[in-house]
Each structure stands twice: as C-alpha cells, then as structure tokens.
C-alpha positions in Angstrom: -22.2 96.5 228.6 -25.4 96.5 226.7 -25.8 97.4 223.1 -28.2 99.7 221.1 -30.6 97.8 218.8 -28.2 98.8 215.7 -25.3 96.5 217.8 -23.0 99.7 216.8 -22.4 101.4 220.2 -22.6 100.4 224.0 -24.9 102.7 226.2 -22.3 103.8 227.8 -19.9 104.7 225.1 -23.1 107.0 224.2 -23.6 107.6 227.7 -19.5 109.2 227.5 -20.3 110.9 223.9 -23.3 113.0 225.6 -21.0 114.1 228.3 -18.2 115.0 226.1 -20.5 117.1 223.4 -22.2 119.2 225.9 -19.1 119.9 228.3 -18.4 122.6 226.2 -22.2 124.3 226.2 -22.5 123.9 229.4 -18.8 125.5 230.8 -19.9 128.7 228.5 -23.4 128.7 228.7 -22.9 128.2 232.5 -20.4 132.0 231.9 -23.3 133.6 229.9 -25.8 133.1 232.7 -23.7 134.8 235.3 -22.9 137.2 233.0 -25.9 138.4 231.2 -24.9 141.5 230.7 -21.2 140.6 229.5 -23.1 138.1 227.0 -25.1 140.8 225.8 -22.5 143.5 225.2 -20.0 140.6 223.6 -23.2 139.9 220.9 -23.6 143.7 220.1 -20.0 144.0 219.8 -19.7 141.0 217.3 -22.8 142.1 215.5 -25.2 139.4 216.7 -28.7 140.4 215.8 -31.0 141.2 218.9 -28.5 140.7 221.2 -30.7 140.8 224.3 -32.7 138.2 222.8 -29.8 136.5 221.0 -28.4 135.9 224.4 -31.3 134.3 226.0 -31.7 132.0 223.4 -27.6 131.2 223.7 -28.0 130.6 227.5 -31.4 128.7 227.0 -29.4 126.5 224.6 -26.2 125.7 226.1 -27.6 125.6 229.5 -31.0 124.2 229.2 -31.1 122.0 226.2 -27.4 120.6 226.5 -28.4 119.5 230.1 -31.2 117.6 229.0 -29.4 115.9 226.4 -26.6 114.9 229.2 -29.5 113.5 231.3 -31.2 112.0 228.0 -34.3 113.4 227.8 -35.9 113.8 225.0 -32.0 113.2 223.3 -33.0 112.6 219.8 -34.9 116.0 218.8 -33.3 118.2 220.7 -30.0 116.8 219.0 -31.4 118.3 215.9 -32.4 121.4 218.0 -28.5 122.1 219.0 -27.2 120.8 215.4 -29.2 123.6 213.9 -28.4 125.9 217.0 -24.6 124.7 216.6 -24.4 125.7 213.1 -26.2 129.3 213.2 -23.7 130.3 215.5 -21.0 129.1 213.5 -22.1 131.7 210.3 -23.3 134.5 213.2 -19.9 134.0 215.0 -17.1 132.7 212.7 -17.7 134.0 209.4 -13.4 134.0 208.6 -14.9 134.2 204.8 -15.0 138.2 206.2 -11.5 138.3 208.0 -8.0 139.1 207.1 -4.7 137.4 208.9 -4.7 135.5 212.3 -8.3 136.5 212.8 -9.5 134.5 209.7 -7.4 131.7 210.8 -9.2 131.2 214.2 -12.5 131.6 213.3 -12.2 129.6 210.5 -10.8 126.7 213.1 -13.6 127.6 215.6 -16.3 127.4 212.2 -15.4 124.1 211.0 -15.0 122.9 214.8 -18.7 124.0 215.0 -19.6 121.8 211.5 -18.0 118.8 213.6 -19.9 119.4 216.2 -22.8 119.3 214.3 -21.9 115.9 212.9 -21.7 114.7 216.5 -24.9 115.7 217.2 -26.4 114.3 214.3 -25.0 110.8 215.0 -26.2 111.0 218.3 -29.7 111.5 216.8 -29.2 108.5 214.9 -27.9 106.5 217.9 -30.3 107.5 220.9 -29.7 108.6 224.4 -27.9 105.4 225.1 -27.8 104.9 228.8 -29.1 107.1 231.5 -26.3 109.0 233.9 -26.0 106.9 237.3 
C-alpha cells in the first residue's frame, strides 16, 4: 500500500472512501436521469425553486460530478463543488426546523446526514484522489 505525502491514509483506503461517498449520488442521481420528469414534479412538489432547472443541476451533480470524483479527476475542487452542492440540498430539502412529528424527525436525520456528508467531502479535499480505480 502506498501512502499520501501527509503518511495519514493509504491510496486505497481513499480509493474505498471515494467509492463509498458517491454510491449514494450516483444510485439516485442515476433514478433522476431516467426519470426526468418524476424529478421534476417531486422538486415542484417540495417547493424546490426552478424545478426544471433545479433538476438538471441535481442530475448533473450526482451523476456527472460524483463520477468524476470516483474516477479521481479533478477530486479536489469538485469535492468542494459537491460539499457546497451537498449542503444546499440539505436547507432546500430537509428544513425539519419547518416540520411537526415524524416528518421533523426524518428530515432532520436526513439534514444532519447531509452536514456529515459534507465533512467527508471536505476531508477528501484535504487528502486528494488517492489512488486511481483499477
């Protein structure tokens, strides 16, 4: 196993922490794309603004952007990109601060689930790519 220059993480361990960040991105931005329209209504239903374009920018995102950063390229700004892009949709699509009951209670799981998220992706902006997939 080789090391990054920091000595903290193996390549591959990174390698495994790319894979296991975008999994999720990719299984529902994978849905969003082959259901455009589905995407679209679910944003206008939830009160997403511009939902047309709010779902483009979902699927370029989780699609797109997460794939890169499982291939490593260009890992360390777009890690920023999808920390930023992680924690919008938190406030646009877990705001519990607004609910009542069981409601509240899963969103605000799903929220802070997004913060942690975010602090993945941040570390991995600190770290690198790590190895390239085989």
């Amino acid at each position: 196993m080789s090391t990054t220059r920091q000595g903290y993480f193996s390549d591959e361990v990174i390698l495994l922490a790319r894979l296991l960040l975008v999994v999720l991105f990719l299984k529902f931005g994978w849905s969003k794309l082959t259901d455009y329209s589905g995407t679209v209504g679910y944003m206008a239903q939830t009160g997403v603004p511009v939902p047309e374009l709010s779902a483009l920018v979902a699927i370029f995102m989780e699609v797109f952007v997460a794939l890169a950063i499982l291939l490593g390229i260009g890992t360390r700004p777009l890690a920023v990109l999808m920390a930023a892009y992680t924690l919008a949709t938190g406030f646009l699509a877990h705001h519990y601060w607004t609910m009542t009951g069981a409601a509240q209670y899963e969103n605000e799981i799903n929220f802070y689930k997004n913060v942690s998220i975010v602090g993945g992706f941040l570390l991995l902006y600190a770290a690198g790519p790590g190895a390239k997939p085989v």
